[in-house]
C-alpha positions in Angstrom: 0.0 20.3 21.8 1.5 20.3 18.8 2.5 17.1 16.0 5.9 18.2 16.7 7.2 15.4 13.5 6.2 17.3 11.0 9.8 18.5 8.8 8.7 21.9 8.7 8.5 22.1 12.3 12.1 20.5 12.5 13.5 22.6 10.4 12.7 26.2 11.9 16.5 26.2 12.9 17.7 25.7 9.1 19.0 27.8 6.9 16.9 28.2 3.4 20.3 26.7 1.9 20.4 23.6 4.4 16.9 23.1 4.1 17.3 23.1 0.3 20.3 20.4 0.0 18.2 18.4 2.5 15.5 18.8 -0.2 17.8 17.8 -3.1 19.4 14.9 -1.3 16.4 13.3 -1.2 16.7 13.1 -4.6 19.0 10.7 -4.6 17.2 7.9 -2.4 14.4 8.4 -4.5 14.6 10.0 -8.1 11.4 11.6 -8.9 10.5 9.2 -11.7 10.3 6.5 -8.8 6.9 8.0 -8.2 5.2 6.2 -11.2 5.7 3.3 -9.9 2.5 1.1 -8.3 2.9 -2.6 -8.7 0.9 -4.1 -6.3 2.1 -8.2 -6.0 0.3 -11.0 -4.3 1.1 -9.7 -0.8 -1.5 -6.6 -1.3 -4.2 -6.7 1.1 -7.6 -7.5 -0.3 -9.6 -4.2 -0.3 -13.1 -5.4 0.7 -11.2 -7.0 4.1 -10.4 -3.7 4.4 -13.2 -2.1 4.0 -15.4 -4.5 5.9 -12.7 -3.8 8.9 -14.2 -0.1 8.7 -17.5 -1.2 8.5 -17.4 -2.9 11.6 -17.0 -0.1 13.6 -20.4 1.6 11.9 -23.9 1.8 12.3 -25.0 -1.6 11.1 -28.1 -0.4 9.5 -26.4 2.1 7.4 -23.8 -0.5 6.4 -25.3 -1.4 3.2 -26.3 2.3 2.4 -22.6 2.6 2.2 -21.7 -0.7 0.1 -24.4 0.6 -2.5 -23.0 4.0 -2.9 -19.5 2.5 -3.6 -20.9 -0.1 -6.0 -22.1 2.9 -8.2 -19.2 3.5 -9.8 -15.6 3.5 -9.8 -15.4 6.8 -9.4 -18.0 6.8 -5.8 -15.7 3.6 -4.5 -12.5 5.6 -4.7 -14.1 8.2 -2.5 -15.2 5.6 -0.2 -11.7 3.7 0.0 -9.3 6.4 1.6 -8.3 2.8 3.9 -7.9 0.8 0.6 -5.4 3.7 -0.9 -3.5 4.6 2.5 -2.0 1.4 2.7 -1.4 0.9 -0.7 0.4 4.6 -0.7 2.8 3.1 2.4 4.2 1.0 -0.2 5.3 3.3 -2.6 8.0 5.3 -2.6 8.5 8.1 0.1 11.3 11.1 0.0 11.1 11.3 3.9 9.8 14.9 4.0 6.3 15.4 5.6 3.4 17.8 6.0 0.3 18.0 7.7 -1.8 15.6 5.6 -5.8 16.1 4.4 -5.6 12.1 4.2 -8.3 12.2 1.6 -7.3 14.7 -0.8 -9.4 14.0 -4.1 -10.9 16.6 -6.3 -14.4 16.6 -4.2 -12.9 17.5 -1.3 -12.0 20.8 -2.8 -14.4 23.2 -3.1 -15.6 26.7 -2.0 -16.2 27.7 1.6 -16.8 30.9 3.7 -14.5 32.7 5.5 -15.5 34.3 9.1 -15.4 37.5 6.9 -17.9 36.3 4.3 -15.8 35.6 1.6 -16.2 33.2 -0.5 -13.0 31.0 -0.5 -11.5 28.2 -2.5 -9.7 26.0 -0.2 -9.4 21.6 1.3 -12.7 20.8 2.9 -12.7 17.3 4.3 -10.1 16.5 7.3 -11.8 13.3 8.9 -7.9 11.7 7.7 -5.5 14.4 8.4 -2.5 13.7 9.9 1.1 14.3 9.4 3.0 12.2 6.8 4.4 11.9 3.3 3.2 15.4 1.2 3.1 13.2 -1.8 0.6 10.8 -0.5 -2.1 13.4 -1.2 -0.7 14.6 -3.7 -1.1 11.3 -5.7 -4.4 10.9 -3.9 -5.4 14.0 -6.0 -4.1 13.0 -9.4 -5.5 10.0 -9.5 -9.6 11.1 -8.6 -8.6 13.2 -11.5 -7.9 10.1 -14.0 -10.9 8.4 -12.2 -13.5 11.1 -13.2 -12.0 11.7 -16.6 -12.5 8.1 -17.8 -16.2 8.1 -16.3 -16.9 11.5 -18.5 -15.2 9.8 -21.4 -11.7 11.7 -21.6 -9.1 10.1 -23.5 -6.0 9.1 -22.1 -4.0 12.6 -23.8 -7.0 14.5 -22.1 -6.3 12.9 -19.3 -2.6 13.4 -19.1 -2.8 16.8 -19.3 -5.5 17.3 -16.7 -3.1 15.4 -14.1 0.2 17.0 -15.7 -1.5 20.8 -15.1 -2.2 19.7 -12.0 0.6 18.9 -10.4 3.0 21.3 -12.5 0.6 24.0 -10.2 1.4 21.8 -6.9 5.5 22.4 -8.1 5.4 25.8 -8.7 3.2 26.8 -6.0 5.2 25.5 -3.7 8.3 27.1 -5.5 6.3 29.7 -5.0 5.6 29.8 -0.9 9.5 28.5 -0.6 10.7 32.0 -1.8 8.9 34.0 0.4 8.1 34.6 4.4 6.5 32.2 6.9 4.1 35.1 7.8 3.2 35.8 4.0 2.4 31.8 3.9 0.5 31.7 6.5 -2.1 34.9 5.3 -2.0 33.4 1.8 -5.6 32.6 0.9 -7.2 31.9 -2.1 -10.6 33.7 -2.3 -13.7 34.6 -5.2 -11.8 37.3 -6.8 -8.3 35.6 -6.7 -9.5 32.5 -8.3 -11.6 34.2 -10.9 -8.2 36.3 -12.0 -5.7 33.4 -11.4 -7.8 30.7 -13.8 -10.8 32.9 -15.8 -8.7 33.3 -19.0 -7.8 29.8 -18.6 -12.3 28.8 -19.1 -13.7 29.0 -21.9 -17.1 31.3 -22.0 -19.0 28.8 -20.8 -16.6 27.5 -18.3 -16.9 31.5 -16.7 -20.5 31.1 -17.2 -20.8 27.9 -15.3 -18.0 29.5 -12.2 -20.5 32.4 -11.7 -23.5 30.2 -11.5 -20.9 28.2 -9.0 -20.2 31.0 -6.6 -23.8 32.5 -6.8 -24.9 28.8 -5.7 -22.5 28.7 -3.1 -23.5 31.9 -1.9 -27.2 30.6 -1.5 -26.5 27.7 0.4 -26.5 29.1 3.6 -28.3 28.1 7.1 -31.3 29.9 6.3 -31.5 28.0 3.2 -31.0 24.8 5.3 -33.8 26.3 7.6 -36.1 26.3 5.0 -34.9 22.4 3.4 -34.7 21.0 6.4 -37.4 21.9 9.0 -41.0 22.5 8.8 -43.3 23.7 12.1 -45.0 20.9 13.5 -47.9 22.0 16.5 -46.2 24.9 16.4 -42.6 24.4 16.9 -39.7 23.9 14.7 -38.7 20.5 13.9 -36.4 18.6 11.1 -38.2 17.5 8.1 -37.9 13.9 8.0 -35.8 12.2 4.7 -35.4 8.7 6.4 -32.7 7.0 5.4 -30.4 10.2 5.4 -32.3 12.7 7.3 -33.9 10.7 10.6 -35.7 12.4 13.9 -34.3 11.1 16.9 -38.2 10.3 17.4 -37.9 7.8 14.8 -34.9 6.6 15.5 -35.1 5.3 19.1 -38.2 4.1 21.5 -38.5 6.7 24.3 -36.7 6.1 26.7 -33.6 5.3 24.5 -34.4 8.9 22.6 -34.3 10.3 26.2 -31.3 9.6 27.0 -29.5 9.9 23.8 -31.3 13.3 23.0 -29.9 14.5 26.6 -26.1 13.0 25.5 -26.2 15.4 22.2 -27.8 18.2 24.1 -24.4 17.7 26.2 -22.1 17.5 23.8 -23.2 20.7 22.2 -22.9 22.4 25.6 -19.3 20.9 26.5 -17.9 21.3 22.9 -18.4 25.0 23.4 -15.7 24.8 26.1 -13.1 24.0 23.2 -14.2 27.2 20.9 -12.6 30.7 21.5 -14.5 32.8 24.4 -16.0 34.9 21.9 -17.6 32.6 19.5 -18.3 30.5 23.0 -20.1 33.5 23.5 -22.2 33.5 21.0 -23.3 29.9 21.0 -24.6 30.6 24.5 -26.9 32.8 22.9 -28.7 29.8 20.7 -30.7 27.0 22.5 -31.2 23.8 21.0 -34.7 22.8 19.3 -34.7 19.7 17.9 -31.8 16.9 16.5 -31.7 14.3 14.0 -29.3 11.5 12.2 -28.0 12.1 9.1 -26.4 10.1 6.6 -23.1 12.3 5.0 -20.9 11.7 1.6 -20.0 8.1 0.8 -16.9 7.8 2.3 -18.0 8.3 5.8 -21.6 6.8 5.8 -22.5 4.8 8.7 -20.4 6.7 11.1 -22.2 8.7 13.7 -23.3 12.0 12.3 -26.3 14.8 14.3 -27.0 17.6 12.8 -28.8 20.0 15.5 -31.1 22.8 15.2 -30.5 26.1 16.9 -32.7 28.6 17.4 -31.0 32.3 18.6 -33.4 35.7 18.7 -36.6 34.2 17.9 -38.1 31.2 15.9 -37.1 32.6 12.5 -33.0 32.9 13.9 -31.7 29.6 13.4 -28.1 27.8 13.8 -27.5 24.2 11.9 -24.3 22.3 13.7 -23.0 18.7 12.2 -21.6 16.6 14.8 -19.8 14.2 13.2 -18.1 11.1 14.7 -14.0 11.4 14.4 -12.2 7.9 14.5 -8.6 6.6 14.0 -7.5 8.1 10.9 -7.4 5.5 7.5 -3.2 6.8 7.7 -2.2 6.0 11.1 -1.4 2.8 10.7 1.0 3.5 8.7 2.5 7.0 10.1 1.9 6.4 13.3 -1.4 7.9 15.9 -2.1 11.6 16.6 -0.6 13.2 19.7 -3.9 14.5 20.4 -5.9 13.2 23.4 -9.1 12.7 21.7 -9.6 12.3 17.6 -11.9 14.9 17.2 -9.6 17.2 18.0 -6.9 15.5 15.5 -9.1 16.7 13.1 -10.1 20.2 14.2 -5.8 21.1 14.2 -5.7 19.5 10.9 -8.3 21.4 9.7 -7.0 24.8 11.3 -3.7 24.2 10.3 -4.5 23.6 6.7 -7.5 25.5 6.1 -6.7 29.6 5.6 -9.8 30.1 7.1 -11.8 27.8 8.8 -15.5 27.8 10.6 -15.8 30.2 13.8 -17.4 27.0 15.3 -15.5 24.3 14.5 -14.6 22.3 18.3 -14.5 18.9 19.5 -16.1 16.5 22.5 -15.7 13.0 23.8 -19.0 11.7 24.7 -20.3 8.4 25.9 -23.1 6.6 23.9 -26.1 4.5 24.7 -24.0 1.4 24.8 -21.5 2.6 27.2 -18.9 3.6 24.8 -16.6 6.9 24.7 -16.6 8.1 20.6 -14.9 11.3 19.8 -16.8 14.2 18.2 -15.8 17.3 15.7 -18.4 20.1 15.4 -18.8 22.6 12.5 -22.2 24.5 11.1 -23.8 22.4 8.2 -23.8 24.6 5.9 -21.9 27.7 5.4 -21.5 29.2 1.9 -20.2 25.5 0.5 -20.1 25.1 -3.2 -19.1 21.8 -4.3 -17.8 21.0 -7.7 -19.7 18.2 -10.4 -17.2 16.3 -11.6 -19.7 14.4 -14.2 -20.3 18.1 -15.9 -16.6 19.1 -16.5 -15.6 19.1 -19.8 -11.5 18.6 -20.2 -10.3 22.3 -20.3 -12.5 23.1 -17.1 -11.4 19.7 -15.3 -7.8 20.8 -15.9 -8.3 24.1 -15.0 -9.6 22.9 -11.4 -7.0 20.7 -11.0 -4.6 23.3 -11.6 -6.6 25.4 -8.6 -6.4 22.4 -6.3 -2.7 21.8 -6.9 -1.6 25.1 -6.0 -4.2 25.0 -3.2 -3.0 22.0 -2.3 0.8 23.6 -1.8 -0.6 26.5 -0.5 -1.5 24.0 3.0 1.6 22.1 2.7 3.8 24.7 2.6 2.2 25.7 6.2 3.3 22.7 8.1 6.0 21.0 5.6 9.5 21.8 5.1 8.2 23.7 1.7 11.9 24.5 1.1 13.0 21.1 1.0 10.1 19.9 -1.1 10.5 22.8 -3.9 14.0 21.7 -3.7 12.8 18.4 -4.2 10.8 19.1 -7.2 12.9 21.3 -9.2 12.1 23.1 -11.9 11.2 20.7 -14.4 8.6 18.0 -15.0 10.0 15.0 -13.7 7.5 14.5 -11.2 4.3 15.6 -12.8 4.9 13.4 -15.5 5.9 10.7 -13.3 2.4 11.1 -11.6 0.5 10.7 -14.7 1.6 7.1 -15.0 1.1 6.9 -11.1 -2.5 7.8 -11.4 -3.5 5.7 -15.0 -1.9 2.3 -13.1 -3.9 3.6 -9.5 -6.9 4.3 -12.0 -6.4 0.4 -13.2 -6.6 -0.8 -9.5 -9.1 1.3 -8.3 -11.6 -0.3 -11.5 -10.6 -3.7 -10.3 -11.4 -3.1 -6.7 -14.6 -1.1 -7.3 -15.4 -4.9 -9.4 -14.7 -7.2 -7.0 -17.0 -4.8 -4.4 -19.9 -5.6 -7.0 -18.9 -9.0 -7.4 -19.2 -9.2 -3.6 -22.5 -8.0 -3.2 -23.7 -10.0 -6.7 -22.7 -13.1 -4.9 -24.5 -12.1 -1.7 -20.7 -11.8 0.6 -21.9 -8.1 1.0 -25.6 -6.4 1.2 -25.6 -3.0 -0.6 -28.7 -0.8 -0.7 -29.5 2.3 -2.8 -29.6 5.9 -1.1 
């Protein structure tokens, strides 16, 4: 099955010229400068109703985990408040054209990632949003995380300017790039190590390539057996996860024993059933792995208090292990406002998002639909922990190296649009000059503006006792 209303599906009958005026046309119902706009009126939704909405379908205990790490900073609530910014992006204006969407495409959610051949890659990591609509929307979701982290780190508003400008100038003329050649060339395009380092290294300063190398060597190092040793210790002689309660809990802590019975036999399931949606080789070699021991754990900010297991694997011996996340999938934060998946379950929504957009993605990534202890059916996506992941710190970038990665995540960015969207018609769109980039760098100051007035009215909330926030 296939999300057959995505443009670039629709247009596979097109000519490059048709899809080009179609591109161009759009133009017209909304001129690129349109895209600065963001006046929110009184009709604007309040923001904590819409996060406590969310809320209500989590873990109640891990509730306020969440709340606290949103109160933090303005910075940590935008990352918790995809909902908040999807329905204030249905407001603005759209040119029509669509791609497969990350949903929650700030700067974070870039990073690098290995490839099945170990490779270091630099590609979207997060799709617990994607769906298909408006390419833009992430687009702008991007800039403005950029504006957000350059006021925490102190950059002034030319600094900042620049930062968003660079990156979405790369956005433009990558995807000018992927409209001019092949749909087979598009889809092997991959950003990895080397690439990156020759693309954007005479872009760093020395210690900007100094701090990349000590990036990719810490990528390299976070591994499964460097999880193996983190996370587990032996315990009477078998393996076990190290407890770190409230992120990391034992299912023997978490439940009496007959309730940790039962749910420990559920995950044990869903393990073995989720293989079913993996190719037969890499089915395969999960066969080969048994499962020792399972835990809760608590995962970024934005998606704390869903249901997330991490489960250990053991293969050839005791000293051979495998680390899978199974991570709760539920309605994406966008489909209210571009309509539900055609998937049958939401974990695989977001296992074809992720395949689609990703150049390469993990060998055992796969969904399941389980039912819980209370009787409920909740959709599943499985991946490895941790596989070569290197993720960025946004409080340590100085404004040449933030610019420089946005510039990377722009044309990164394109680089999965221009698989599903009509990247024709949105180069066409664009044009060659900077009409929209410098629209989006009044976009993202004015988002910037509403995202510091949310983030106070969340502390307000829980200053005035409406909402309980704890630290973790």
């Amino acid at each position: 099955m296939t999300d057959s209303h995505l443009d670039g599906h629709g247009a596979r009958h097109r000519t490059p010229r048709e899809r080009a005026a179609l591109g161009r046309a759009a133009r017209a119902a909304v001129p690129r400068s349109a895209h600065a706009e963001f006046t929110p009126g009184p009709e604007r939704p309040d923001p904590l109703q819409i996060i406590e909405r969310q809320s209500a379908a989590r873990l109640p205990e891990l509730v306020p985990l969440r709340y606290g790490r949103m109160s933090e900073s303005p910075f940590r609530f935008y990352r918790g408040a995809a909902a908040v910014m999807a329905s204030d992006l249905a407001g603005t204006p759209s040119t029509g054209l669509r791609a497969q969407l990350c949903g929650d495409a700030h700067m974070l959610n870039f990073r690098l990632l290995a490839s099945p051949e170990r490779r270091l890659m630099f590609d979207i990591n997060d799709f617990d949003e994607t769906l298909p609509g408006p390419w833009e929307w992430d687009v702008k979701r991007l800039a403005a995380s950029l504006v957000i982290a350059g006021r925490a780190n102190g950059f002034s508003t030319k600094q900042r300017a620049a930062i968003v400008r660079a990156t979405v100038r790369s956005y433009r003329e990558g995807m000018r790039a992927f409209a001019g050649i092949g749909n087979l060339d598009v889809w092997y395009a991959q950003f990895d190590e080397e690439w990156v380092r020759g693309r954007f290294g005479a872009d760093l300063s020395a210690r900007g390539r100094k701090r990349w190398t000590r990036a990719v060597a810490k990528a390299r190092s976070h591994d499964t057996l460097q999880a193996f040793a983190k996370l587990t210790r032996v315990v009477d002689g078998r393996r076990r996860i190290t407890p770190d309660p409230p992120l990391v809990t034992p299912l023997e802590d978490l439940l009496p024993d007959d309730g940790r019975g039962r749910l420990e036999q559920q995950i044990r399931r869903l393990i073995e059933r989720y293989g079913r949606t993996l190719p037969s080789d890499r089915r395969f070699l999960l066969e080969q792995y048994r499962v020792a021991d399972m835990a809760r754990k608590v995962v970024g900010v934005g998606s704390v208090g869903t249901r997330c297991w991490i489960v250990l694997l053991l293969g050839r011996d005791d000293e051979d292990p495998l680390f899978l996340q199974a991570k709760e999938a539920d309605e994406s934060v966008l489909a209210p406002y571009v309509g539900g998946t055609l998937y049958p379950t939401q974990g695989e929504r977001v296992v074809a998002g992720q395949r689609l957009m990703q150049a390469t993605s993990d060998i055992l990534l796969g969904w399941e639909r389980v039912e819980g202890l209370d009787g409920r059916r909740r959709d599943f996506y499985v991946r490895q922990l941790r596989d070569w992941k290197g993720v960025a710190v946004a409080e340590d970038m100085v404004p040449r190296g933030m610019r420089t990665f946005g510039s990377l995540c722009g044309v990164t960015l394109a680089r999965a649009h221009a698989r599903s969207g009509d990247r024709i018609a949105i180069a066409a769109y664009l044009g060659g000059g900077d009409s929209f980039d410098r629209a989006l760098v009044t976009f993202a100051e004015r988002y910037a503006d509403q995202n510091e007035r949310d983030h106070r009215a969340l502390v307000g909330a829980v200053a005035a006792g409406r909402l309980r926030a704890e630290a973790g």
